[in-house]
DSSP file (Angstrom, degrees, kcal/mol; ACC not computed):
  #  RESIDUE AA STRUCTURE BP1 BP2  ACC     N-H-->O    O-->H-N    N-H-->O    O-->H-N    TCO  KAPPA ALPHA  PHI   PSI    X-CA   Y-CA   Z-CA
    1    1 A X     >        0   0    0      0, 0.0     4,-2.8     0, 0.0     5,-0.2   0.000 360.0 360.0 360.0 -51.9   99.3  216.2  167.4
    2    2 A X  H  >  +     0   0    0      1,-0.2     4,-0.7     2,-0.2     5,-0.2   0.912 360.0  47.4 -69.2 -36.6   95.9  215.6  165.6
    3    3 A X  H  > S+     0   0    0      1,-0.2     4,-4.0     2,-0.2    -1,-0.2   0.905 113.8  51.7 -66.0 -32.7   94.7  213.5  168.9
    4    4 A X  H  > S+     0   0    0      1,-0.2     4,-2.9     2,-0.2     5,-0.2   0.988 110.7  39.6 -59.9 -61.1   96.1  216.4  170.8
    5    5 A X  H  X S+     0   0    0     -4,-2.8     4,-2.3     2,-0.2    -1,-0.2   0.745 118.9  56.6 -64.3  -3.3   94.3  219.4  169.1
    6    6 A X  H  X S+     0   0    0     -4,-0.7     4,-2.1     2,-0.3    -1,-0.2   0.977 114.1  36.4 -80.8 -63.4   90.7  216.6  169.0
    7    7 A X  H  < S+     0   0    0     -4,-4.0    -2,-0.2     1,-0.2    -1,-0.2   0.755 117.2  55.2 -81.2 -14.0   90.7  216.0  172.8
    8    8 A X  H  < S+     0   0    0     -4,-2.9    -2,-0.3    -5,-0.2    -1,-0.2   0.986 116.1  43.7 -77.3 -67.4   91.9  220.3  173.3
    9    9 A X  H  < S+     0   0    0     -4,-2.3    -2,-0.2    -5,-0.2    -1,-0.2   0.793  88.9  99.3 -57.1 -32.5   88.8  221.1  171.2
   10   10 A X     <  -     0   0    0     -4,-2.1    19,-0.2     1,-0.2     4,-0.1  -0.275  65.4-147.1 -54.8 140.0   86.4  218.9  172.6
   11   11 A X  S    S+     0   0    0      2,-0.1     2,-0.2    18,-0.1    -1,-0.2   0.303  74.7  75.9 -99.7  27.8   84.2  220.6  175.0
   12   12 A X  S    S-     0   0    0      1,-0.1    18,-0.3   135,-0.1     2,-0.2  -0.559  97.7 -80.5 -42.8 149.4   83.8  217.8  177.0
   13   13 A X        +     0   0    0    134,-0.5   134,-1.7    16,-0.3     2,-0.3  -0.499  61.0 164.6 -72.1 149.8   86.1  216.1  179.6
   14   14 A X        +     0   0    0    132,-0.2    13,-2.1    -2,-0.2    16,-0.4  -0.913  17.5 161.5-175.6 157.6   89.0  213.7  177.9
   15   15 A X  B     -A   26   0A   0     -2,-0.3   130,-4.1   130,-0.2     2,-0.4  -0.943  28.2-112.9-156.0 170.6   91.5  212.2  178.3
   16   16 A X  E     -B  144   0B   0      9,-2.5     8,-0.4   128,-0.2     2,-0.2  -0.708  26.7-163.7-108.7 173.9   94.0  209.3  176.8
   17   17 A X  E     -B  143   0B   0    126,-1.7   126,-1.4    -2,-0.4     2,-0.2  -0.788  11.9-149.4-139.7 147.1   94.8  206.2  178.3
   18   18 A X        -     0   0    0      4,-0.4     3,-0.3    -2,-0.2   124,-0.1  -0.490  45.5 -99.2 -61.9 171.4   97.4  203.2  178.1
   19   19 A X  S    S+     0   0    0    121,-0.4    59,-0.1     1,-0.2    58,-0.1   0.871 128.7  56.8 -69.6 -28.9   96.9  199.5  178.9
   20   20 A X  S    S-     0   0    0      1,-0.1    -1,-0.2    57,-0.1    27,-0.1   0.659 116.5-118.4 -90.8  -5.7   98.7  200.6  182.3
   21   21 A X        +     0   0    0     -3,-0.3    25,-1.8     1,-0.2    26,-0.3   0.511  58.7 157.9  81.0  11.8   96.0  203.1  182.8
   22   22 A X  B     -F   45   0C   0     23,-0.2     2,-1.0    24,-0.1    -4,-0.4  -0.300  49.5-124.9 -59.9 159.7   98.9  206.3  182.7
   23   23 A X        -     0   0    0     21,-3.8    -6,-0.2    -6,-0.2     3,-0.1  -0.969  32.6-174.6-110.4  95.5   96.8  209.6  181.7
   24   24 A X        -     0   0    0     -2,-1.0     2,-0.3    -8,-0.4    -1,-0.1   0.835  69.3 -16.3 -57.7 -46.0   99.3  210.5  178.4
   25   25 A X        -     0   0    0     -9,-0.2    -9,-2.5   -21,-0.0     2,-0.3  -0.953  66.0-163.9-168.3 136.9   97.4  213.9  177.9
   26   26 A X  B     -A   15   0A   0     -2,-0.3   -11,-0.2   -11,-0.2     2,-0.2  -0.821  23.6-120.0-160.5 154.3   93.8  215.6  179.1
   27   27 A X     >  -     0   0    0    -13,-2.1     4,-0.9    -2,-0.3   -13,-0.1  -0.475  44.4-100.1 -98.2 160.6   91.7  218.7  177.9
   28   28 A X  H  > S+     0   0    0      2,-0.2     4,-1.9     1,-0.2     5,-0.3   0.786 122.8  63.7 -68.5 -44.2   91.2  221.4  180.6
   29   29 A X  H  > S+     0   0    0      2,-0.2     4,-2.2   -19,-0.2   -16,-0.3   0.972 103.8  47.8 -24.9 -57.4   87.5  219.8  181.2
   30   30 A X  H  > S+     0   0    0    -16,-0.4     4,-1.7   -18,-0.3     6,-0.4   0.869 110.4  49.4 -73.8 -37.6   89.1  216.7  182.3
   31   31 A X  H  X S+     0   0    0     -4,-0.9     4,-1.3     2,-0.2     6,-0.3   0.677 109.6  47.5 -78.4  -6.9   91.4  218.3  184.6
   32   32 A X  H  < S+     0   0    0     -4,-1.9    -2,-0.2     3,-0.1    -1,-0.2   0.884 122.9  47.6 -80.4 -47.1   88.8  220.5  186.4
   33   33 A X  H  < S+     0   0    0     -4,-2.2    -2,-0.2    -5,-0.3    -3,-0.2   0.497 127.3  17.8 -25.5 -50.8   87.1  216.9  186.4
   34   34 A X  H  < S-     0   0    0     -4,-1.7    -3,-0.2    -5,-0.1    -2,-0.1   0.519  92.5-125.6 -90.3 -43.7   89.5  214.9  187.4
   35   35 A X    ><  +     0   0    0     -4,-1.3     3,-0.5    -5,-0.1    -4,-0.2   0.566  54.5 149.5  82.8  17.6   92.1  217.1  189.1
   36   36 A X  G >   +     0   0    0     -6,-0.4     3,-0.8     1,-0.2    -5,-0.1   0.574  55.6  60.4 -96.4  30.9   94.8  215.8  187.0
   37   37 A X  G 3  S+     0   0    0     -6,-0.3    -1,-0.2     1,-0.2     3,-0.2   0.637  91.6  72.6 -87.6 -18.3   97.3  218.4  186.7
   38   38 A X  G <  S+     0   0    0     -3,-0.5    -1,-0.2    -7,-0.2     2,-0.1   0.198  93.8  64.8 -90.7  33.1   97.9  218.5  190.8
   39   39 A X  S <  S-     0   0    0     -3,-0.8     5,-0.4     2,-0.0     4,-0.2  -0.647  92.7-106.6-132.1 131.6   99.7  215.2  190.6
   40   40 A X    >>  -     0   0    0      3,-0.2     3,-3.7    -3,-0.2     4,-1.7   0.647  27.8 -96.1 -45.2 161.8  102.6  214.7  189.0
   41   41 A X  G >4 S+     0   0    0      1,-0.3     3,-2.8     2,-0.2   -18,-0.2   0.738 116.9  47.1 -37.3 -84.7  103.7  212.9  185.9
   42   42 A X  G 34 S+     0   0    0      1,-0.4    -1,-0.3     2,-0.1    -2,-0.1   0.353 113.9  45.9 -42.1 -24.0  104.7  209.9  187.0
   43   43 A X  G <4 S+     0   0    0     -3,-3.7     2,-1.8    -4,-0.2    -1,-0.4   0.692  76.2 113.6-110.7 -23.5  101.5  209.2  189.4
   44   44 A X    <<  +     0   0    0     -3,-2.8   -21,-3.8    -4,-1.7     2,-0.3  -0.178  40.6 131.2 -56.5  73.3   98.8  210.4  186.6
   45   45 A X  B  >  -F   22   0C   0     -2,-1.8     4,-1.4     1,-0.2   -23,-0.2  -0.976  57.5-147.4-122.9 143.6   97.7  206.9  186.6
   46   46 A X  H >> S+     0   0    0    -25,-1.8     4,-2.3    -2,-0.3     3,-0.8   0.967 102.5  46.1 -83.5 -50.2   93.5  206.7  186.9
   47   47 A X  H >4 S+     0   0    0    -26,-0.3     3,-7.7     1,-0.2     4,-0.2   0.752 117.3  46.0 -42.0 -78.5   93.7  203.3  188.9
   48   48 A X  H 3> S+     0   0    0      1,-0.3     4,-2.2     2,-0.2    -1,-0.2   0.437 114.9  44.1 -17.6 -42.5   96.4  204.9  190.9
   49   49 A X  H <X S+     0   0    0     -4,-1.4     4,-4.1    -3,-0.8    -1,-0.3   0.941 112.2  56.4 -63.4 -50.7   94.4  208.0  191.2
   50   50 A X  H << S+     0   0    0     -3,-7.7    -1,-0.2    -4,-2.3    -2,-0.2   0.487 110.1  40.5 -70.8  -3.4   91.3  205.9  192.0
   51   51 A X  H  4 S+     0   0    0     -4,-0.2    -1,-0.2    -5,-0.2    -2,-0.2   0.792 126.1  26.9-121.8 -59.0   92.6  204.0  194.9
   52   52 A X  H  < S+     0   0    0     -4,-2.2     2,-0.4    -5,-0.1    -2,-0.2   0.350  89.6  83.0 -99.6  11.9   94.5  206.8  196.6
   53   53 A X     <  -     0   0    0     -4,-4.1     4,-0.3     1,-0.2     5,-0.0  -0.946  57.1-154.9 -96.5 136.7   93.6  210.0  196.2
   54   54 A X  S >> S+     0   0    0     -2,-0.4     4,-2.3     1,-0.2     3,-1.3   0.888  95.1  55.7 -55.7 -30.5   90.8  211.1  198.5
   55   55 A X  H 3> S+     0   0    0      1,-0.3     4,-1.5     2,-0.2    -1,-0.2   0.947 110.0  46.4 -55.0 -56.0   89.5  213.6  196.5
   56   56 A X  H 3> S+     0   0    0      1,-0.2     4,-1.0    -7,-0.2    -1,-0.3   0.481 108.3  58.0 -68.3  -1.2   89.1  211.0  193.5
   57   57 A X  H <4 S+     0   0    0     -3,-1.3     6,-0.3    -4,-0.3    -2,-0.2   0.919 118.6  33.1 -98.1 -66.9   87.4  208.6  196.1
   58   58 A X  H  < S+     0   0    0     -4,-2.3    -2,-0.2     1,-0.2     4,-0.2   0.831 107.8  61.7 -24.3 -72.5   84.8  211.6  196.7
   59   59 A X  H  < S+     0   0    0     -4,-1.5    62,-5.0    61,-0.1     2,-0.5   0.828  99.5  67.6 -40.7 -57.2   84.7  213.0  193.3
   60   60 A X  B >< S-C  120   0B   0     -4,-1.0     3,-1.1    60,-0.2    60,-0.2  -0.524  79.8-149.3 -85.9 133.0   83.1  209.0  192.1
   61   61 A X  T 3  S+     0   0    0     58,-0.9    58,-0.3    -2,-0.5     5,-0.1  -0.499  85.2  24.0 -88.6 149.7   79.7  208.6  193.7
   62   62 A X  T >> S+     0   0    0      1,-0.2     3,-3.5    -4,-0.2     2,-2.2   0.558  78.5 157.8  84.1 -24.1   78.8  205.3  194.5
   63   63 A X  H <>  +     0   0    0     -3,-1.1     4,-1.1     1,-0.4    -1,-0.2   0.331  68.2  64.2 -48.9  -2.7   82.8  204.5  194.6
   64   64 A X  H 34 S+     0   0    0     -2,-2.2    -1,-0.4     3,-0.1     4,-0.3   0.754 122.8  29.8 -95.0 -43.0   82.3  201.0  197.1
   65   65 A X  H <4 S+     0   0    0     -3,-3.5    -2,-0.2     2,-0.1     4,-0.2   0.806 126.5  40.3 -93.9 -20.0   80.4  200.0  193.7
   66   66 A X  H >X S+     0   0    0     -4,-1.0     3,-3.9     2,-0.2     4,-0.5   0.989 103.0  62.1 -76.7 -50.9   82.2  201.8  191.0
   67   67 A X  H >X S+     0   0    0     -4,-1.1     3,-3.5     1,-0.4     4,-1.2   0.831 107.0  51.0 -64.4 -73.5   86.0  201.5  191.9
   68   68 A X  H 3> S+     0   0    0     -4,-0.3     4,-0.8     1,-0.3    -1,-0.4   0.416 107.3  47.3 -49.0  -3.0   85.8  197.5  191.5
   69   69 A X  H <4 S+     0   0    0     -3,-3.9    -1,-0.3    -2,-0.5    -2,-0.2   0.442 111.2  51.6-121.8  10.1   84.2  197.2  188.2
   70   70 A X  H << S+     0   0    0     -3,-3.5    -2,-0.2    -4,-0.5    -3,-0.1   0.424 110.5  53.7-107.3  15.6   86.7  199.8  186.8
   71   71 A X  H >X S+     0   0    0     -4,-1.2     3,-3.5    -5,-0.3     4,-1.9   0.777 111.2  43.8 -85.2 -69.8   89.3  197.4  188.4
   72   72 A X  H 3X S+     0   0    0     -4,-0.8    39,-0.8     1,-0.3     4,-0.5   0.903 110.1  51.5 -37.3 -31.0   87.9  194.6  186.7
   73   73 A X  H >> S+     0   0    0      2,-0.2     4,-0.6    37,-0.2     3,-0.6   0.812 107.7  55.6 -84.1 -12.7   87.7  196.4  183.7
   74   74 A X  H X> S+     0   0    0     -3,-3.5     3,-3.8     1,-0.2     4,-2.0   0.920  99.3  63.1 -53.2 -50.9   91.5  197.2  184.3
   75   75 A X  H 3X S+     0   0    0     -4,-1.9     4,-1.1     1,-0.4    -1,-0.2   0.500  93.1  60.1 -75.0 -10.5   92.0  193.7  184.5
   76   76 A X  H <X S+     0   0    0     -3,-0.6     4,-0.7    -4,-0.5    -1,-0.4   0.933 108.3  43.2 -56.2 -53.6   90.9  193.4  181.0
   77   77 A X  H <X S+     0   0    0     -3,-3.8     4,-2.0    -4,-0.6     3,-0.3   0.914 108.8  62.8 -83.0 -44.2   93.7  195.8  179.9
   78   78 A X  H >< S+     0   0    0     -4,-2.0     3,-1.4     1,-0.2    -1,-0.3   0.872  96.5  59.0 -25.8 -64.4   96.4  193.7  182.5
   79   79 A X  H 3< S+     0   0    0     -4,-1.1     3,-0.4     1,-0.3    -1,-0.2   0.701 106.1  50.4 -96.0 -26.7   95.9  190.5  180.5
   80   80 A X  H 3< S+     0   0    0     -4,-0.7    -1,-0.3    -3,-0.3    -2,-0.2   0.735 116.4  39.0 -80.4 -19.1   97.3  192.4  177.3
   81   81 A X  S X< S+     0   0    0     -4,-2.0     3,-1.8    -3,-1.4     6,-0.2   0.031  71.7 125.1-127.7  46.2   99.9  193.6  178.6
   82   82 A X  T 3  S+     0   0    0     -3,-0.4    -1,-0.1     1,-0.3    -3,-0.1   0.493  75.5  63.1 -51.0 -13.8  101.4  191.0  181.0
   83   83 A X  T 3  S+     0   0    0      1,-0.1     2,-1.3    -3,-0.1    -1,-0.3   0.414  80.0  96.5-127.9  -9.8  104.5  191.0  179.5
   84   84 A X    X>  -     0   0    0     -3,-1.8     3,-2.0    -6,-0.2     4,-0.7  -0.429  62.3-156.5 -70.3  51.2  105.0  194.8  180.5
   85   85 A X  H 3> S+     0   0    0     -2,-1.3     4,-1.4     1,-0.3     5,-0.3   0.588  92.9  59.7 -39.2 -40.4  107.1  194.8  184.1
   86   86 A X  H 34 S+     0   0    0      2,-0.2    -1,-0.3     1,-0.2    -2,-0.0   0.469  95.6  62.8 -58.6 -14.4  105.7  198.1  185.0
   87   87 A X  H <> S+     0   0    0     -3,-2.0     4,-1.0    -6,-0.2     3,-0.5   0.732 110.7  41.6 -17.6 -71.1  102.1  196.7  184.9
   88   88 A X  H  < S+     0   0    0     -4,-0.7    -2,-0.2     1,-0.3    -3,-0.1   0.630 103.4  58.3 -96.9   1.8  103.1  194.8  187.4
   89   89 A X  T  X S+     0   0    0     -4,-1.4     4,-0.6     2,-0.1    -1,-0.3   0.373 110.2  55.5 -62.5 -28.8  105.1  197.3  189.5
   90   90 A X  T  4 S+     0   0    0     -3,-0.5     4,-0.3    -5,-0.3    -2,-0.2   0.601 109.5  39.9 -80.9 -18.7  101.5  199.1  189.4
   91   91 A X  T  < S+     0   0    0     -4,-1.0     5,-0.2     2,-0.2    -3,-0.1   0.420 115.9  53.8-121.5 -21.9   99.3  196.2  190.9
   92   92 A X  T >> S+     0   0    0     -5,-0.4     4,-1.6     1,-0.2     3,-0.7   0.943 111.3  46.8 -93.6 -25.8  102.2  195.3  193.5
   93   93 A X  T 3< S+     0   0    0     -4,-0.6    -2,-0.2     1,-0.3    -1,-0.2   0.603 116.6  44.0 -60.5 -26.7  102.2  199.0  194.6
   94   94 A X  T 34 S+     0   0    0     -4,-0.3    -1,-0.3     2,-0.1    -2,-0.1  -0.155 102.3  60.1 -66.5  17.2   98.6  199.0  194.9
   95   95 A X  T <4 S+     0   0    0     -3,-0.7     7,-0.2     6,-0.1    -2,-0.2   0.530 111.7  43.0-138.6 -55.7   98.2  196.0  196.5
   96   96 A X  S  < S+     0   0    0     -4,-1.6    -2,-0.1     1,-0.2    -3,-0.1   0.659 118.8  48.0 -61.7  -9.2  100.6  197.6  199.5
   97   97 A X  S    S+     0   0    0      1,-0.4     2,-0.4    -5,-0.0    -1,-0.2   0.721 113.4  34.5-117.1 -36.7   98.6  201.0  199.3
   98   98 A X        -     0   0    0     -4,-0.1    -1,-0.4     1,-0.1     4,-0.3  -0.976  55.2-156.5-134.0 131.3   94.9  200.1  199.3
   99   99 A X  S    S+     0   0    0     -2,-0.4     4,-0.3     2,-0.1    -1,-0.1   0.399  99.5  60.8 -68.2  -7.9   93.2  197.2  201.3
  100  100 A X  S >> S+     0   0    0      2,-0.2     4,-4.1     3,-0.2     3,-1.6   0.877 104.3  44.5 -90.5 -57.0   90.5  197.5  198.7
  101  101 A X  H 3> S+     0   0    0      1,-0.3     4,-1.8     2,-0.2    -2,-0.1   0.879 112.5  48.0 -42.8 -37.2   92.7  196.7  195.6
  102  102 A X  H 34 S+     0   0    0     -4,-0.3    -1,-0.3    -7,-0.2    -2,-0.2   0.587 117.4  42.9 -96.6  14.8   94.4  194.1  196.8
  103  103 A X  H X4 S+     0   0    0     -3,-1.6     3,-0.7    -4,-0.3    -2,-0.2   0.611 117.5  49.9 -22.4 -66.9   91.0  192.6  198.0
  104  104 A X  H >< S+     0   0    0     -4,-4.1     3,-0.5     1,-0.2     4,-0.4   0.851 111.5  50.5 -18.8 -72.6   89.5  193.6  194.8
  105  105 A X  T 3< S+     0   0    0     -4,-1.8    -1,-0.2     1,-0.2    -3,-0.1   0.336  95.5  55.6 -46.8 -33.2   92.1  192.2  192.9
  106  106 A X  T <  S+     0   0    0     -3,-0.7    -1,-0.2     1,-0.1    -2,-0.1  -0.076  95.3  77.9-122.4  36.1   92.8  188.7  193.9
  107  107 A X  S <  S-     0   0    0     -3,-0.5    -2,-0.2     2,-0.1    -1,-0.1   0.645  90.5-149.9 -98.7 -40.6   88.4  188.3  193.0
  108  108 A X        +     0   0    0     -4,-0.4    -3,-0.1     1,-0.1     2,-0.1   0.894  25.8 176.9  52.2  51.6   89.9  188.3  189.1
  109  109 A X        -     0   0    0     -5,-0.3     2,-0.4   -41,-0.1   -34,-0.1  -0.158  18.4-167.7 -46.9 140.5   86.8  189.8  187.9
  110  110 A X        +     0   0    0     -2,-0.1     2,-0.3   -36,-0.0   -37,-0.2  -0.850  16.6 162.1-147.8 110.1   87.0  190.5  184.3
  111  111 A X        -     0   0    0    -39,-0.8   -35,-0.1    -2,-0.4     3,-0.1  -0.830  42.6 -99.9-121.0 170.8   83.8  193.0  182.8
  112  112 A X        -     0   0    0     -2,-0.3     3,-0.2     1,-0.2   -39,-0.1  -0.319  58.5 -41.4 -97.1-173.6   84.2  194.5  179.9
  113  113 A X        -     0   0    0      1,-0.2     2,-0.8    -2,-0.1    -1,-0.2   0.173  66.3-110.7 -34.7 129.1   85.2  197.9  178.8
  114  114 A X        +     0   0    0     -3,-0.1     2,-0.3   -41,-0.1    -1,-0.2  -0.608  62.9 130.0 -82.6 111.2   83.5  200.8  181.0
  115  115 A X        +     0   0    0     -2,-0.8     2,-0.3    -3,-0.2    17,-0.2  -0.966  29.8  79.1-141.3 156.4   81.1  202.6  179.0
  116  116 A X  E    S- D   0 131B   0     15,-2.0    15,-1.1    -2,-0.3     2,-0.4  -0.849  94.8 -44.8 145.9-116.3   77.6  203.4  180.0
  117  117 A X  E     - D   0 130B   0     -2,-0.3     2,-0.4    13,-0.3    13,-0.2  -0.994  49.8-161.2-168.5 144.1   77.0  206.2  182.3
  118  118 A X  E     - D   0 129B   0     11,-1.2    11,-2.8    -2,-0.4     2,-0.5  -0.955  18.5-131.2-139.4 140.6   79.0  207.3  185.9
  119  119 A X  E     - D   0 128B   0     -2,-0.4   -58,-0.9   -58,-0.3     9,-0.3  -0.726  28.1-170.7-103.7  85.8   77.7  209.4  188.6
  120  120 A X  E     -CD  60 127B   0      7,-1.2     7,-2.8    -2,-0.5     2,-0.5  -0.445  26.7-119.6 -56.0 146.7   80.1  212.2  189.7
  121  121 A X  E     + D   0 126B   0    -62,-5.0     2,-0.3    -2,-0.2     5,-0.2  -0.700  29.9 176.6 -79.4 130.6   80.0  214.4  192.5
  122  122 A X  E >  S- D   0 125B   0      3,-0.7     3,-2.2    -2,-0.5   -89,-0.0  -0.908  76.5 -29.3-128.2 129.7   80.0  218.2  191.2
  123  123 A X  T 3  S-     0   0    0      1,-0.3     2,-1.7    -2,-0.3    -1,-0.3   0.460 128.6 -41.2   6.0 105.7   79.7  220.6  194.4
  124  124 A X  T 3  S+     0   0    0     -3,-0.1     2,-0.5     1,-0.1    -1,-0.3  -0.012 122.3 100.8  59.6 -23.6   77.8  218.3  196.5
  125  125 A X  E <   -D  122   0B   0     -3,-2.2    -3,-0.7    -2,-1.7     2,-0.1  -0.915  65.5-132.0-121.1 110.9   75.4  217.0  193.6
  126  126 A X  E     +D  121   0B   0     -2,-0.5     2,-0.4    -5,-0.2    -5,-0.2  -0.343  32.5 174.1 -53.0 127.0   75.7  213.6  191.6
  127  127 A X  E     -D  120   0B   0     -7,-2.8    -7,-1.2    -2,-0.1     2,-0.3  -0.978  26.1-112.7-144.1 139.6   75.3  214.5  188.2
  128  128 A X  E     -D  119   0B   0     -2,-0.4    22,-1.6    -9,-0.3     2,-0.3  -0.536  21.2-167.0 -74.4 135.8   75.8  211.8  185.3
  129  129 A X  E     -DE 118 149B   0    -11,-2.8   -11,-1.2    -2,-0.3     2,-0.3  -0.973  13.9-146.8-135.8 140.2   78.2  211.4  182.7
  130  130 A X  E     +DE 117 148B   0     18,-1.5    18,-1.9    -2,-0.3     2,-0.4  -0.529  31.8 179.0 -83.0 130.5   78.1  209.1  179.6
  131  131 A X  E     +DE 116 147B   0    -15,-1.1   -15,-2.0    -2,-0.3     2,-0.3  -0.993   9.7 167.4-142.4 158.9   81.5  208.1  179.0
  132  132 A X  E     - E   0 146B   0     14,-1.3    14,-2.6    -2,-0.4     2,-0.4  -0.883  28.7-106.5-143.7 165.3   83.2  205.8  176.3
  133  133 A X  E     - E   0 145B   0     -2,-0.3     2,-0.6    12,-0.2    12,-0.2  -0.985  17.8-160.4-143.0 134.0   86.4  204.8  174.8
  134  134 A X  E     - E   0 144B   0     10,-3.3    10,-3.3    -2,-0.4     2,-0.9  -0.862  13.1-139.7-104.4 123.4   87.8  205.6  171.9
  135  135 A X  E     +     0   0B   0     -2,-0.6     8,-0.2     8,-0.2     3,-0.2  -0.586  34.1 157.3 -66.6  95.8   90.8  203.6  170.1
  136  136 A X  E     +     0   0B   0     -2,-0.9     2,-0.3     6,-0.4     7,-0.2   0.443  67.0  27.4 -95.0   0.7   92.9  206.1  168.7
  137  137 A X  E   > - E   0 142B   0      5,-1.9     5,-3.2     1,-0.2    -1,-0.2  -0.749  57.0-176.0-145.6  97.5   96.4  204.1  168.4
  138  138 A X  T > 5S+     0   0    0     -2,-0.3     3,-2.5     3,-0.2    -1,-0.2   0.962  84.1  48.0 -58.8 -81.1   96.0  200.4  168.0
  139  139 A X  T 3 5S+     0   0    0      1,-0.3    -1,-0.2     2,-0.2    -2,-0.0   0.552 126.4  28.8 -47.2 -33.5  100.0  199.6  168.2
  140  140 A X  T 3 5S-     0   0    0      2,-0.1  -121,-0.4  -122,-0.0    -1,-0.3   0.590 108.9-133.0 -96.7   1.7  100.6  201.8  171.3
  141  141 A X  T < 5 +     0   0    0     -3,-2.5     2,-0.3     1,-0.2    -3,-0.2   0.965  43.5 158.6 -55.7 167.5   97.3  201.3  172.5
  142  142 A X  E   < - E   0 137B   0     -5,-3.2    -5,-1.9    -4,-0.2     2,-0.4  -0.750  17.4-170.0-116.5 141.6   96.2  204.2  173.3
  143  143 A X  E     -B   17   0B   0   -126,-1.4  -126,-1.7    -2,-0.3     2,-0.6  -0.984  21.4-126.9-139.0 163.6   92.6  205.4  173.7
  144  144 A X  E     -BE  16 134B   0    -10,-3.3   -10,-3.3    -2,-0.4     2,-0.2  -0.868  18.9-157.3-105.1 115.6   90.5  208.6  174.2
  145  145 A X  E     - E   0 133B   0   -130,-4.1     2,-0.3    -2,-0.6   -12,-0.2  -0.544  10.1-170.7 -83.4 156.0   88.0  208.6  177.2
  146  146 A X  E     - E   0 132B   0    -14,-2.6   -14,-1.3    -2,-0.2     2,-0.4  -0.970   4.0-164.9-141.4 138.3   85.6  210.9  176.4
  147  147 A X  E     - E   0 131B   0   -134,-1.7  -134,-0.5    -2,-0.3     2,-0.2  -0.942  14.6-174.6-143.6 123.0   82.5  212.1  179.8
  148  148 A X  E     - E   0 130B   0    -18,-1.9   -18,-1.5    -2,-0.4     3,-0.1  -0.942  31.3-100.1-127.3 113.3   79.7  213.8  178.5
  149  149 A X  E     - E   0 129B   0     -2,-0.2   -20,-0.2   -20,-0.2     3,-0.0  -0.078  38.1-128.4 -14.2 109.4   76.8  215.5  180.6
  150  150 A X        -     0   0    0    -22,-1.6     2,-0.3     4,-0.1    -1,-0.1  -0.333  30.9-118.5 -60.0 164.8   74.4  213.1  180.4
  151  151 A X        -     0   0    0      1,-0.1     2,-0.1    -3,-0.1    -3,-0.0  -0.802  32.0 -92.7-105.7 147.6   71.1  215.4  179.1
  152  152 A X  S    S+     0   0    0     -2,-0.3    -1,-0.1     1,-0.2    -3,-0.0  -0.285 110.0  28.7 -41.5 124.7   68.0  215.7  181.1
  153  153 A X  S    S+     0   0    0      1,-0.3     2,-0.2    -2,-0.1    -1,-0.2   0.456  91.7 133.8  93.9  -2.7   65.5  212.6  179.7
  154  154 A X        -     0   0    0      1,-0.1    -1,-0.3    -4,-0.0    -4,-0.1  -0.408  64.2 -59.4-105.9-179.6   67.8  210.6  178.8
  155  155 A X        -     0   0    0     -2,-0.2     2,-0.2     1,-0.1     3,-0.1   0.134  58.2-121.4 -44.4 161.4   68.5  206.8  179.4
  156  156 A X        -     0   0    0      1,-0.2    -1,-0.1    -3,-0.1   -39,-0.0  -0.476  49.0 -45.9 -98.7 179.2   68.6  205.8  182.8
  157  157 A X              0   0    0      1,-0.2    -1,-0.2    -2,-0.2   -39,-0.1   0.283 360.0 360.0 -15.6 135.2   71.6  204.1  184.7
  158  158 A X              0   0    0    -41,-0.1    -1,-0.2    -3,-0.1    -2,-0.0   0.230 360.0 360.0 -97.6 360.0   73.5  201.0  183.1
């Protein structure tokens, strides 16, 4: 409830996260952003998303560079929850779906957490956003991504 009303107020996009990467809950930002209220519960997974939907393939500029080092960084979240069958019901379903994932995947890249700064496509124009992750539930955890307009002047790319 308090996480709820946090990420609703923010006027930025967010959204929460699992180890499995499921999207629990997102601010109207994040879905204009993201697009995830046009697919259904069960598939409002951001790998998922990132590997098969075109739109989201579009949306991330740069995506031949991006989509592998937020697989690696996935892979972070994989190794905490190994024990998790549905984890691994997500990476064998990916693995059948995308030649890039399962290519990707069996590199066993490990980077650490993505923060730093991401270029999306907005009508036609890459525009930056600073994004982080927040731990809001250690025991489930669960975190809050948070994409912010980067401002004009400000650091360049990580």
């Amino acid at each position: 409830p308090l996480v709820r009303r946090l990420m609703h107020d923010l006027p930025h996009p967010a959204f929460v996260l699992n180890l499995r990467w499921d999207v629990l809950g997102f601010n109207a930002p994040a879905d204009q952003l993201w697009g995830f209220s046009s697919h259904s519960p069960e598939r409002r997974n951001l790998l998922w998303l990132l590997f098969t939907d075109p739109v989201l393939r579009e949306r991330v500029d740069a995506w031949e560079e991006q989509a592998p080092l937020m697989l690696s960084s996935f892979r972070r979240d994989f190794a905490r929850a190994t024990q998790e069958a549905d984890i691994h019901e997500l990476v064998d379903e990916l693995e059948q779906v995308s030649p890039e994932f399962k290519a990707w995947w069996r590199k066993h890249d490990v980077h650490a957490a993505c923060n730093g700064v991401r270029k999306l496509m907005i009508d036609g124009k890459a525009e930056s956003f600073e994004h982080t992750s927040l731990t809001i539930d250690e025991d489930r955890h669960l975190r809050l991504v948070i994409y912010a307009r980067q401002q004009d002047g400000a650091a360049s790319d990580r």
